[in-house]
N, C-alpha and C positions, 0 to 999 in steps of 0.2 A: 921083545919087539925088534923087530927092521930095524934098518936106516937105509933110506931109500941114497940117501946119498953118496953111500959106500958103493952103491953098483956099479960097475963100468957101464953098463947098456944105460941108465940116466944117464949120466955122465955124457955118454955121446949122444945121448937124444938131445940134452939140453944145446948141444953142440949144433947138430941138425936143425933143430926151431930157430936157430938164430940165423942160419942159411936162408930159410924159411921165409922170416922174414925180410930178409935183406935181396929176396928172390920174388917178394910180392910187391915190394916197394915201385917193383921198375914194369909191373902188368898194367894195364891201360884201367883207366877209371873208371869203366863201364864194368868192368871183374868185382869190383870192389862186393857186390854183395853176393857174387857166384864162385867163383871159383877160389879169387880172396880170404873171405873170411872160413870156405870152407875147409881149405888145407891147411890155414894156419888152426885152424879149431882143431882139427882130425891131429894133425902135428904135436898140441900139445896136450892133447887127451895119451897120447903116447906115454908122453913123462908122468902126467896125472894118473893114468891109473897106474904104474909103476908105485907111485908114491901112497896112493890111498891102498895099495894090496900090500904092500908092507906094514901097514898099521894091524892087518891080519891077523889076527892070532894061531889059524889053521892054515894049516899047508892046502889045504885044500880050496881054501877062501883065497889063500895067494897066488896059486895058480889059477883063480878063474882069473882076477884083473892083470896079472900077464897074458893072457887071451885077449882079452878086453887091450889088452895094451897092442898087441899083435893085430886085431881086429884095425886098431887104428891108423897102424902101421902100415897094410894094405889099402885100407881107406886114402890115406895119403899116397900112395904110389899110384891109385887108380885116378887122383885129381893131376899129381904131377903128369900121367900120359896124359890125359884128357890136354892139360897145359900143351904138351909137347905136338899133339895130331893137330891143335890149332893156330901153331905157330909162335905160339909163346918162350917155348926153349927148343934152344937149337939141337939137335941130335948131338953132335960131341959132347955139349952140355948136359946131358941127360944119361947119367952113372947111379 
């Protein structure tokens, strides 16, 4: 079996969620149940399925939840633009 711990890509995802949320803390309280809870959900569905595809015992079952994981990864950069066209982060801010 895995250890999902050992990946570098958790590793810095875990790194990332914590951005995440230290980057929703400061969105206006009307986000709270849009855009809020949606990126940080999508954000850590990233690490999550990392972690649950490593319990895999087939190569094949652990490439679908790095998809899955990937899947989320774009999920969250399409919430971060949505953030950014509405004013929420500044374009320099936004790497």
């Amino acid at each position: 079996m895995r250890n999902f711990r050992d990946y570098d890509v958790w590793k810095r995802t875990i790194q990332f969620i914590k951005r995440i949320y230290l980057f929703t803390e400061k969105l206006p309280y009307k986000e709270k149940f849009n855009i809020i809870s949606q990126v940080e959900s999508a954000a850590v569905s990233i690490s999550s399925n990392i972690a649950e595809g490593s319990a895999r015992s087939s190569e094949k079952d652990f490439a679908r939840f790095i998809e899955f994981a990937l899947g989320s990864a774009f999920e969250t950069e399409n919430l971060l633009i949505i953030a950014k066209e509405v004013g929420y982060i500044q374009e320099a801010h936004f790497i």
